[in-house]
N, C-alpha and C positions, 0 to 999 in steps of 0.2 A: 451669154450675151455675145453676139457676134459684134466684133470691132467696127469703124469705120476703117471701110476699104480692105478689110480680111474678105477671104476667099477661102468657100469651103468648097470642095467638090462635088461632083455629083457624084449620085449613087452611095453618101455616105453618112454616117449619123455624127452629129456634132451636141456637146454639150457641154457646162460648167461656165464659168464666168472668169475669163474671158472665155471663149466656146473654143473650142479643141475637136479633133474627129477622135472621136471612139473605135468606131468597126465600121465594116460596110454594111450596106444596104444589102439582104440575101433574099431570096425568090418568094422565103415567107411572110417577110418585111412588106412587099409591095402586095404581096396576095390579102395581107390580115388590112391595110390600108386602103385597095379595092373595095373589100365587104362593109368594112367602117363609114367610108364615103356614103357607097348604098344604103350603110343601115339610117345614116344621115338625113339621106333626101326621102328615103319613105316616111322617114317619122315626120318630118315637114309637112308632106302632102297628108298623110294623115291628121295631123295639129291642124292642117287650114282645112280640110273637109268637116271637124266639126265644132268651127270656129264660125 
């Protein structure tokens, strides 16, 4: 749970309660969350094509 008015940075991963940063964010972090996104919005469009 991040605080009011805490400040995480970018590019980094936060978590625990209160939220804390862990490690950074590395190239496979944003690569595996790219494909996630995508896998995201096709299954959408496919849910509303046979809805």
């Amino acid at each position: 749970m991040v605080k009011n008015q805490q400040r995480i940075p970018e590019k980094t991963v936060a978590a625990g309660n209160p939220a804390r940063v862990v490690r950074n964010i590395e190239p496979r972090d944003e690569e595996f969350m790219t494909g996630a996104k995508q896998l995201y919005v096709d299954l959408a469009h496919q849910y509303l094509r046979k809805a």
